[in-house]
N, C-alpha and C positions, 0 to 999 in steps of 0.2 A: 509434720506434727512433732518429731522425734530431730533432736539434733543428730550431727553424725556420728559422736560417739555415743550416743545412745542403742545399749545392748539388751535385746528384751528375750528371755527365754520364760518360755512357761511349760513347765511338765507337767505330767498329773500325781505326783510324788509330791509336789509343794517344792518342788526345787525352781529356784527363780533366781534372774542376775538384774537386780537395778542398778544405775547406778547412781552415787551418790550426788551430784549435782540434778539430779531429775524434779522436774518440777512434782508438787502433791497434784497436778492432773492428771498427771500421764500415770502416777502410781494410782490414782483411782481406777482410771482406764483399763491398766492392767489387770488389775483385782477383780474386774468384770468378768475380764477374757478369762480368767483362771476358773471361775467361780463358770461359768458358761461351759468350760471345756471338761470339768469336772462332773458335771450333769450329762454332755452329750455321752462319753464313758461311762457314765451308770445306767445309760438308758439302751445303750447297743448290750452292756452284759447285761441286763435282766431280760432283753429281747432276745438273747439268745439263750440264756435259760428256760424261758418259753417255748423255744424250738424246740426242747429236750424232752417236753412235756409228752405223754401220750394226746393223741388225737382221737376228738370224736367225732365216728366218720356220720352220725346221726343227723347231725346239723344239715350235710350235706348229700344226704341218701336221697335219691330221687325215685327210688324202686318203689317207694309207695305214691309216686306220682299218678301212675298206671293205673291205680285203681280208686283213684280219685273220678267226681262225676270230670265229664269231656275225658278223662285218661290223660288229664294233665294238659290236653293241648290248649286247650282256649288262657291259661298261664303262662305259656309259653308265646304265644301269640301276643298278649298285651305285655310280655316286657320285648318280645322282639319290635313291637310299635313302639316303644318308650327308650329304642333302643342299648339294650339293658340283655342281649341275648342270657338266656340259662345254657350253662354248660351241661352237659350230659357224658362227660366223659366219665363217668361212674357208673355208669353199667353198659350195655351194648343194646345192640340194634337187636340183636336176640333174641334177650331180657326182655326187650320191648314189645316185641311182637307177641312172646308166650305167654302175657299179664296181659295185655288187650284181646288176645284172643277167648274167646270163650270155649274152655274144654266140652266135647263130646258125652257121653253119659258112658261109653266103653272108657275112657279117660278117668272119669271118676271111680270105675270098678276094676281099673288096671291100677291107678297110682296109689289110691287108698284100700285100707282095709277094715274088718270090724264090724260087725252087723249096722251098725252106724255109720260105716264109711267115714271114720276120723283120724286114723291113727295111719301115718306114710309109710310106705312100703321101704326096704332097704333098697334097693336099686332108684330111688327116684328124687329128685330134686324139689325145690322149692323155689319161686320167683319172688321172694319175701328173705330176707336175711334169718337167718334159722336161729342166729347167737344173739338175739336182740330182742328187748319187748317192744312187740307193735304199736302204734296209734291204740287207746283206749276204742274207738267206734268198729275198729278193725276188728278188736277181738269181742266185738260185742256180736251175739249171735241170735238170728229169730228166736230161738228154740227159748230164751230168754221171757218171752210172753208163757211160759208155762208157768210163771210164778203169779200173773194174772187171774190165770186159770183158777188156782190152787188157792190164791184170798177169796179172788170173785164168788166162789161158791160155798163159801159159809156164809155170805150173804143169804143167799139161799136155803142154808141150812135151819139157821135159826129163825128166818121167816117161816120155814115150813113146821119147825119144833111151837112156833108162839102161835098159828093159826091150827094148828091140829087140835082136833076136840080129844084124841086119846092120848095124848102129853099136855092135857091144859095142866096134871097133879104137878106139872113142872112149875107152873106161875111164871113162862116167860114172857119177859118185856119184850116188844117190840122194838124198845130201843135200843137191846143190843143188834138187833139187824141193822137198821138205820146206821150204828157205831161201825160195825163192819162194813156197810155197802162204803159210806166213807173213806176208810180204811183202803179198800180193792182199787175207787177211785183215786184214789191219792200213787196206787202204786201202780194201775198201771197208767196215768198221766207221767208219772216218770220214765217208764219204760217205751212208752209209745214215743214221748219226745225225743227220748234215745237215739233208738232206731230211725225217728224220722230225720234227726241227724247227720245217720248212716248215709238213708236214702239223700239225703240233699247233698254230703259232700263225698260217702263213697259208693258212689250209684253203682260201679262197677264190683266192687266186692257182694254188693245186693242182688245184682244180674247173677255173679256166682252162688250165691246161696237157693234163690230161683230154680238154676238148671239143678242144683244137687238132687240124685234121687231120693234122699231119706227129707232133707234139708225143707224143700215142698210143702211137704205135710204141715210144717210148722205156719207157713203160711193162713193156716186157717185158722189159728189160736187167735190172732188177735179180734177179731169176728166174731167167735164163739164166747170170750170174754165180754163182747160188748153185748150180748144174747144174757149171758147171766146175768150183767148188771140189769137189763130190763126185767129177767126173771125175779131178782131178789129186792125190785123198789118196795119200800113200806110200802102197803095195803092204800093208805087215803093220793098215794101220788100215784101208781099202778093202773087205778082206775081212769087216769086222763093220759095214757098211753095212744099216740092216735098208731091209727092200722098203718101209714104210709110207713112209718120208721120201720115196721117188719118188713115193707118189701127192698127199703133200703138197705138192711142187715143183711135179708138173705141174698140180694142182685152177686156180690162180690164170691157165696158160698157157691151159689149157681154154677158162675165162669169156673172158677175153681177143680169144679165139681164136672164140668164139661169139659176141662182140659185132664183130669189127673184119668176119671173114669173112662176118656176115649179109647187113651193110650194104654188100661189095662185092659179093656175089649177087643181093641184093632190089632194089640200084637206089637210087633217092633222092638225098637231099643229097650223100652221104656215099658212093656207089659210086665203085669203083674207077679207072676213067674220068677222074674228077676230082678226085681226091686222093692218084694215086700218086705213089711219091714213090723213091729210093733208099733212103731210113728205111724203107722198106714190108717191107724183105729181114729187118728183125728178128724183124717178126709169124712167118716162114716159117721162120727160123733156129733161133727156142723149141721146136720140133718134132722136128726132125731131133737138135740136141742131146739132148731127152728123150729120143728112139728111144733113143740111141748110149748114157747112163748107164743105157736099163732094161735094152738086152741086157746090158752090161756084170755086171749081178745076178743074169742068168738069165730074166727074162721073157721072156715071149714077145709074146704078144696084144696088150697097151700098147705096146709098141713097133714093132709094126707098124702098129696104127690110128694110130699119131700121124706114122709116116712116110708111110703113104698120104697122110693130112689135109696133111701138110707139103710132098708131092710136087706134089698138085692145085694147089691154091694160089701154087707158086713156078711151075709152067707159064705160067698165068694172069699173073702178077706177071709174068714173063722178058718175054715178049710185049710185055703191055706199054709198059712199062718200054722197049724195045727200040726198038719202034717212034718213039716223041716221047714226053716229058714233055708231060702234057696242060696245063701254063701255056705253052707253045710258048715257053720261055724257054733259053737255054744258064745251066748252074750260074756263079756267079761264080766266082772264082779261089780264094776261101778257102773253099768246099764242093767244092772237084775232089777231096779227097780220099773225098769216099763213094762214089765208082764203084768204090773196093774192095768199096764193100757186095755187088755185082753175086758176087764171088767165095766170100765168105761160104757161102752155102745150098750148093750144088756141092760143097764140100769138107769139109761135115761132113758131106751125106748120103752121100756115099761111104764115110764109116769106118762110121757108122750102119749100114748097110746091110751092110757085110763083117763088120759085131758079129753082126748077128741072123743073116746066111745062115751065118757062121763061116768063111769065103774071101772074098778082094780077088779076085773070080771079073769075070763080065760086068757084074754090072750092079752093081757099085762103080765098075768103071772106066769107066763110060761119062760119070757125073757127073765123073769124076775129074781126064777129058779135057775136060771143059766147062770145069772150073774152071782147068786148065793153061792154057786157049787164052785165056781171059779175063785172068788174071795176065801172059800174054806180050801181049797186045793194050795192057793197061794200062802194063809196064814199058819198052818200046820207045818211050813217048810221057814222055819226063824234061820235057821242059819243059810239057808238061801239066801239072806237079805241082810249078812252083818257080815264088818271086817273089812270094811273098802270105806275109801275117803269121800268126802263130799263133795258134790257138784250140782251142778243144774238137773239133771238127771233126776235128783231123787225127790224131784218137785212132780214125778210121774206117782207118787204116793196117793198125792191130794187131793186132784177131783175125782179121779174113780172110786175112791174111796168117798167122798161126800156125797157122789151121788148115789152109792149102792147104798148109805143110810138115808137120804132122804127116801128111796124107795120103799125101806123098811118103812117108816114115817108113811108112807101110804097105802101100804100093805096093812100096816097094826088096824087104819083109821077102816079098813073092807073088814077085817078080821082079826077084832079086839077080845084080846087075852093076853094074859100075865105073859107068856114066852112072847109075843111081838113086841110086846111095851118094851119087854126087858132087851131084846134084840135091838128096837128103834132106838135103847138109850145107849146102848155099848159103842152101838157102830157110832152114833152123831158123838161121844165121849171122846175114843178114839183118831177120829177123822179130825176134830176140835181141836185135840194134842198133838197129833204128827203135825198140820196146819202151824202150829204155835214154835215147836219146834225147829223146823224149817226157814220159817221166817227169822229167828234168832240166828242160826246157822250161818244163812245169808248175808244176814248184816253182818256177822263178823265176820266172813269170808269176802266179802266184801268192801269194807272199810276199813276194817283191822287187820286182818294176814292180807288182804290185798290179792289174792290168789283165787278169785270164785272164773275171772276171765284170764285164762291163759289163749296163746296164742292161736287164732282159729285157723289151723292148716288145712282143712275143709278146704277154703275158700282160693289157696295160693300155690295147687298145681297148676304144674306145667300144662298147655296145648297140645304136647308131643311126649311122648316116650324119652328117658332120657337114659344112659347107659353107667351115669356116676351119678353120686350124688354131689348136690350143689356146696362149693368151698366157697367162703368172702373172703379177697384177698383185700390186704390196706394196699397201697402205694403212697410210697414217700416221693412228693413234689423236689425238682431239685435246688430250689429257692431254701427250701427248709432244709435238706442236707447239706445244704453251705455255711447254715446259724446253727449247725447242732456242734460245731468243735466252740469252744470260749475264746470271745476276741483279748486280743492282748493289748494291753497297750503300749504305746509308742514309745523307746527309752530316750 
């Protein structure tokens, strides 16, 4: 191409030797190769700039594999068919085993602590990176349908304010029920879609919330929400309510109800004794709710057997409960709000019970007054209840609280006078407000500070005992430490 005295030098300095008899081809040629060589040199330095870069080892953490539904295998399986294996060299065989394993109930009371059993002991590890925010579904937690709870039963409230004959001087529409039951549905189709999220891609973080002992309880919230919403339909939809949908509602309280109550009779791991909790009051509340929507249709028999079942059971629970929390802990300052729970049971089995006998006679009021003296025990103590930040927790304000006014609200309509009426309006006032308040709280802890779900370390002990706590180390690939010094180039 090149005669023989043709001398071609190209540097990346723009230093070049043509020489002067060279045809204009071969200077075009050249110009290429210069202009070519100049590019492969900017593209090795900024690649190795790159290398210099911090890494994020996120991309590449497999550790949330494990508690994906299969445990990641059936992923691993279709790229090992597509020949495509995933590396695992990012965590161990370990790692593996103590994220599929399903801890013990001694497990949950050795590695956690906190009447809640939320907060990790110092001596113990985590199978979840501890310096990192998790998957959004990861840190999403049952206990999340308490906010369900807490719209769903203003539904309720203000149907029971607009059909009461002693608050008709109120003149309420029925439309604002109808405005809220919308409302409750709309939140929790969100919440329920959520979590079923959870369940569909991390079925195994859901099996851990399952065995938790406090964790359970929450299980029956989303049930008892679906129970309000039939209790609070406007009046003309109400009445074509058919009976199968109660015993569909209550089939799922039932099992529930035979799994939690065995294990507090039979003794074992898992008796009462040692995993009561204020979350305990939800097992006992799915009951009494049922009773109060099957008289509401006419039944009989169902609604009685599920308030006996709900009566036993909250005796047992009050007691103990009453006596000590059996971790002989006091609640920290941001769970003081579930000593509302204590009011909860009391004040639905009273309307329950004035549904099926068909009077706010003796033995509605006797709960009635339980739950009255408990509410005034609880409201007299204010700074009990201020100075701690917000969380889910403080959505334990809002049904006990709605229901001990609607029970007012049926209490006034047996025994109408100035102090009821005035009673039936404070409590639905109040219950109205902290509802309203709440909700607002949410959404900006939620959307705005971004901070309502922090990471849920419930769900991400260890199997085993561990004797340090868990370190993440990086490791630098030796690929990448040989593009971390800047190439030079060639003189």
């Amino acid at each position: 191409m090149y005669g023989d005295n043709t001398v071609i030098d190209i540097g990346i300095n723009d230093q070049k030797t043509i020489p002067e008899n060279g045809d204009s081809s071969n200077t075009t040629t050249i110009k290429h190769l210069r202009n070519f060589s100049r590019r492969m040199c900017a593209s090795v330095s900024s690649a190795s700039r790159f290398s210099m870069l911090p890494r994020f080892e996120s991309f590449n953490d497999t550790r949330y594999d494990n508690f994906k539904t299969w445990s990641g295998k059936l992923e691993r399986q279709i790229s090992n068919f597509r020949g495509k294996p995933i590396e695992l060299s990012s965590i161990s065989d370990s790692q593996e085993t103590e994220a599929e394993s399903l801890p013990a109930l001694d497990r949950y009371l050795d590695a956690l602590e906190g009447p809640e059993l939320d907060t990790l002991r110092a001596s113990e590890k985590l199978v979840l990176p501890e310096d990192k925010t998790w998957p959004f579904l990861l840190r999403f937690p049952i206990s999340s349908f308490g906010m369900c709870l807490g719209v769903g039963s203003q539904a309720m409230l203000w149907k029971a304010l607009a059909l009461s004959p002693t608050m008709s001087f109120m003149n309420i529409s029925l439309t604002i029920n109808l405005v809220l039951w919308c409302i409750a549905i709309g939140v929790f189709s969100l919440v329920a879609s959520l979590y079923l999220l959870k369940v569909i891609f991390y079925f195994e973080a859901v099996k851990r919330e399952y065995y938790h002992p406090v964790r359970i309880n929450f299980f029956f919230a989303p049930w008892i929400a679906c129970l309000f919403f039939a209790i609070g339909l406007p009046p003309h939809v109400a009445k074509n309510i058919p009976h199968i949908s109660w015993y569909v509602l209550m089939a799922p309280i039932l099992s529930l109800d035979l799994k939690i109550y065995g294990q507090w009779m039979l003794g074992g791991e898992r008796k009462l004794s040692k995993v009561a909790n204020p979350s305990n009051h939800l097992a006992v509340v799915g009951n009494f709710v049922g009773s109060l929507l099957g008289a509401s249709l006419g039944l009989k028999e169902g609604p009685i057997f599920f308030f006996a079942v709900g009566l036993a059971h909250y005796s047992v629970l009050f007691v103990t409960l009453y006596q000590r929390l059996p971790t002989n802990e006091t609640l920290t300052k941001e769970l003081h709000p579930v000593f509302f729970l204590f009011i909860a049971a009391p004040s639905v089995a009273c309307t329950a019970w004035a549904k099926i006998s068909g009077e706010f006679g003796i033995g509605a009021r006797i709960p009635y007054f339980i739950a009255m003296f408990l509410y005034s025990s609880l409201a007299v103590r204010v700074n009990f209840f201020r100075g701690f930040r917000f969380s889910l927790a403080w959505w334990a304000y809002t049904f006990p609280m709605t229901g001990a006014a609607i029970a007012t609200i049926r209490y006034a309509d047996q025994v109408n006078n100035l102090n009821s009426k005035a009673l039936a309006l404070t409590l639905s006032i109040i219950s109205t407000f902290i509802v309203s308040i709440l909700l607002i709280y949410t959404i900006l802890h939620a959307f705005v500070f971004k901070n309502l779900f922090p990471n849920d370390i419930a769900i991400a002990i260890s199997h085993k005992k561990s004797n340090s706590k868990n370190k993440l180390q990086r490791s630098t690939s030796p690929d990448l430490e040989s593009c971390e010094s800047p190439v030079k180039p060639a003189q």
